[in-house]
C-alpha positions in Angstrom: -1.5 79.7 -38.0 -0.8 81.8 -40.7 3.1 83.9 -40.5 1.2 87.6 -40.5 -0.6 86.1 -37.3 3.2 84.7 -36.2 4.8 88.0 -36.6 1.8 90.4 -35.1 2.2 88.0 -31.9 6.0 88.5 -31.6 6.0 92.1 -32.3 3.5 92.3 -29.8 5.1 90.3 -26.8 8.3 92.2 -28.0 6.4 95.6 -26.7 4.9 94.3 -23.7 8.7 94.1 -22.2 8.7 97.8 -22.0 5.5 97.9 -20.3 6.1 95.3 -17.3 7.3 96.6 -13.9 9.1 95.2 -11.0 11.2 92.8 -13.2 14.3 91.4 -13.6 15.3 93.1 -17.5 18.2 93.2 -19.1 20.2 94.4 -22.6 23.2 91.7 -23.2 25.3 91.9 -26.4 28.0 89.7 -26.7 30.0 87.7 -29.9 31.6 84.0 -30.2 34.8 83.7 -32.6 34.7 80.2 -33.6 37.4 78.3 -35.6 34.7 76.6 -37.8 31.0 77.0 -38.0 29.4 73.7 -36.3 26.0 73.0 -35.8 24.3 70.2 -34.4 26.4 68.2 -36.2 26.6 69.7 -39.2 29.7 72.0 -41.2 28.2 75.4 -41.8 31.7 76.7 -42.8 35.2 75.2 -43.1 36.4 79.1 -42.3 36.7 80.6 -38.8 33.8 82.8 -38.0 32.4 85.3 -35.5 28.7 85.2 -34.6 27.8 88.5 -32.9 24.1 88.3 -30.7 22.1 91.1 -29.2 19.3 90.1 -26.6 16.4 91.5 -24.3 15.1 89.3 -21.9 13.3 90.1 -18.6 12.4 87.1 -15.4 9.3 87.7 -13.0 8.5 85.5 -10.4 9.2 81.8 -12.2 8.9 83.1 -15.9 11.1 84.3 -18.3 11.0 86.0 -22.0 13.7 86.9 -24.4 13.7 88.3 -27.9 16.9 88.6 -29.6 19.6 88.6 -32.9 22.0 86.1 -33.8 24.5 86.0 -36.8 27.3 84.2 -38.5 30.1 85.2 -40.8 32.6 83.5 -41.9 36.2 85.3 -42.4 36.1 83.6 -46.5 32.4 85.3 -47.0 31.2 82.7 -49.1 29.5 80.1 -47.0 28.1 80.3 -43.8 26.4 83.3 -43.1 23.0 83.5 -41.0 21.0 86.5 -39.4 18.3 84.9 -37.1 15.7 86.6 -34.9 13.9 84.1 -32.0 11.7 84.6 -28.9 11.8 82.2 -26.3 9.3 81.7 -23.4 10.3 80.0 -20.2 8.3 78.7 -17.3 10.4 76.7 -14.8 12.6 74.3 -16.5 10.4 74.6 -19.5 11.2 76.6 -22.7 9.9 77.4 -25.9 11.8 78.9 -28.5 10.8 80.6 -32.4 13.6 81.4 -34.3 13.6 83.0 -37.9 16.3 81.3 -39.8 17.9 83.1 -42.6 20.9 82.5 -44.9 21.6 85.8 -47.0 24.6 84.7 -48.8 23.5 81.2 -49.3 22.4 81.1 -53.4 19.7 78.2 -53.0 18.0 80.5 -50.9 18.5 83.7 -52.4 15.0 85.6 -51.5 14.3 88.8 -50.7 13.9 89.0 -46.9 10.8 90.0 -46.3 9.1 87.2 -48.7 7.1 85.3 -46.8 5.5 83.0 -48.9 5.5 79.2 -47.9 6.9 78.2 -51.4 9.5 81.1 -52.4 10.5 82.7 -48.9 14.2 81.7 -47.9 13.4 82.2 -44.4 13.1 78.7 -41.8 10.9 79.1 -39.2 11.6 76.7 -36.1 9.7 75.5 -33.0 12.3 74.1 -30.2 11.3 72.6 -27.0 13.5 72.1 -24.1 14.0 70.9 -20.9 16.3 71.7 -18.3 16.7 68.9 -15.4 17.2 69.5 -11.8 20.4 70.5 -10.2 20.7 67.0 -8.8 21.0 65.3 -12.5 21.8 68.5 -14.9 21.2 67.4 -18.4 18.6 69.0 -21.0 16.5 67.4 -23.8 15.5 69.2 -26.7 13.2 68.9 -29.5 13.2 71.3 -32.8 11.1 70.7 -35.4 11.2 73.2 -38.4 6.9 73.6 -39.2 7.4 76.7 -41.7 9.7 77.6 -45.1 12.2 76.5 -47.2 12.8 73.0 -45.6 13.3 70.4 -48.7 11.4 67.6 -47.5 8.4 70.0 -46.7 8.1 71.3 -50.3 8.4 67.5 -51.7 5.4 66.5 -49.4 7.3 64.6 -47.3 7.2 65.4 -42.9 9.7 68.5 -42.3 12.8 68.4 -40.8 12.9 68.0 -36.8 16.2 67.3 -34.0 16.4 65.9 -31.3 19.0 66.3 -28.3 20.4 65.1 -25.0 23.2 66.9 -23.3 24.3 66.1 -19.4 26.7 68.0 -17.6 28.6 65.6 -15.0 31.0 68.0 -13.8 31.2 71.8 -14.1 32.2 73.3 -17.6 32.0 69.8 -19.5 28.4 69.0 -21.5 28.3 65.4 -22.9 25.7 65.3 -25.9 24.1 63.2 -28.5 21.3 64.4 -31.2 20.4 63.4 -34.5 17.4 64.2 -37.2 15.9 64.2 -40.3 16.0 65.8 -43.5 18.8 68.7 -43.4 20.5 66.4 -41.0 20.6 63.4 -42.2 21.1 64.8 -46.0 23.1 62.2 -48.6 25.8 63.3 -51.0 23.4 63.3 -53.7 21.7 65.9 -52.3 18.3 63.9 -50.9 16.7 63.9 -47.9 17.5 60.7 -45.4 15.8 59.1 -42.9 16.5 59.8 -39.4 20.3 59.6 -38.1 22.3 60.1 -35.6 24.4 63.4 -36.6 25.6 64.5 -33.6 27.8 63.2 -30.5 30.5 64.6 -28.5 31.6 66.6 -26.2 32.6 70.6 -25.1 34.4 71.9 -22.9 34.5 75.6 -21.1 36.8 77.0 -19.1 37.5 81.0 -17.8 40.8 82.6 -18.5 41.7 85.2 -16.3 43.2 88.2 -18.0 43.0 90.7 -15.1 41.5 91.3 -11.9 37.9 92.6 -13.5 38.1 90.5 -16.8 37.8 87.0 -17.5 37.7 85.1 -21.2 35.8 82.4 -21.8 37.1 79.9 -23.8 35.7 76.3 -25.4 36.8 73.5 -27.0 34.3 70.8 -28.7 34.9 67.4 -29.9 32.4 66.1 -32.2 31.2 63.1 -34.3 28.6 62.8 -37.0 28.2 59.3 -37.4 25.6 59.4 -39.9 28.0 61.2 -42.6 31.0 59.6 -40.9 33.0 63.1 -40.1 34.8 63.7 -37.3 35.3 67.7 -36.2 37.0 69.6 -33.2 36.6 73.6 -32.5 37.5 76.0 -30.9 36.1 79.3 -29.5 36.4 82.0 -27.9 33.2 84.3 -26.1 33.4 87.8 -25.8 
């Protein structure tokens, strides 16, 4: 599927929301300040950073859609920063998840933003699967697997970067995960693409400060090994 056909299908789910009655639809907006920029094992940024989001989502019946924005950037400016778009779909305990990845700061992928083109565009388009288990055993696998833009191993020829996750929650607050993937995951020092590794185990932990009687902050705390590049990093964070 071409990425005209992509973005003609999400614009147009995107305008069905106002058109659907009787649901359950809702604006959110919201922001994380995070004391380092972690992802799926991975150091986006050694700086603190706050990653403001803005969503739409509506639920009818046993199905759910949600379009939305999500950002990064980091209080040094010079590494780190993301502005990603994604629509997910849920049926059940089923979802399925698009997301536009974007980098405008980083200088390997300096493009304009609207360049689509599979060989120049700086854009990473992602398809992520996931799972959510019963109430009875709460965990939740996940599968992303990038199938469009400026993924390395795709331009060489080679199979394009993909993750994969567990997480299970055994008590209230605390998610116990372990992932790991190709590609950008598993990169060497020397800049080439690895073979799959394990990049990502650990732990995080949630818990609600009450500040007053109408306002409570949510603060986490994460724990995490990548045992493939042999780094060890803890965060914090804040949600607002």
């Amino acid at each position: 599927m071409k990425v005209t056909k992509i973005k003609t299908i999400v614009v147009a789910l995107s305008l069905s929301l106002f058109a659907i009655q009787n649901v359950n639809a809702q604006f959110d907006v919201g922001a994380d300040f995070v004391s380092r920029y972690l992802w799926r094992g991975l150091d986006f940024s050694t700086a603190p950073s706050i990653q403001p989001w803005v969503s739409y989502s509506f639920e009818k019946d046993n199905f759910g859609l949600e379009v939305g924005a999500w950002g990064s950037y980091s209080f040094n400016g010079n590494d780190g920063s993301e502005a990603d778009l994604y629509l997910t779909i849920s049926q059940g305990p089923v979802s399925l998840t698009i997301t536009d990845y974007f980098f405008p700061t980083d200088m390997a992928m300096s493009h304009d933003y609207f360049e689509y083109s599979d060989t120049l565009t700086g854009h990473i388009l992602e398809g992520m699967l996931m799972y959510e288990g019963p109430e009875k055993f709460p965990f939740t696998a996940t599968f992303a697997y990038n199938f469009f833009g400026a993924d390395a191993e795709k331009v060489d020829g080679d199979p394009a970067s993909f993750y994969a996750e567990l997480l299970y929650t055994p008590i209230e607050g605390l998610d116990v995960f372990v992932g790991g993937g190709n590609g950008f995951y598993s990169m060497e020092p020397d800049g080439k693409d690895d073979e799959f590794g394990i990049t990502n185990i650990g732990l995080t932990y949630t818990k609600e400060f009450k500040i007053s009687e109408t306002f409570t902050l949510p603060a986490f705390g994460t724990l995490a090994f990548n045992p493939d590049a042999e780094k060890i990093y803890i965060l914090f964070g804040l949600s607002f």
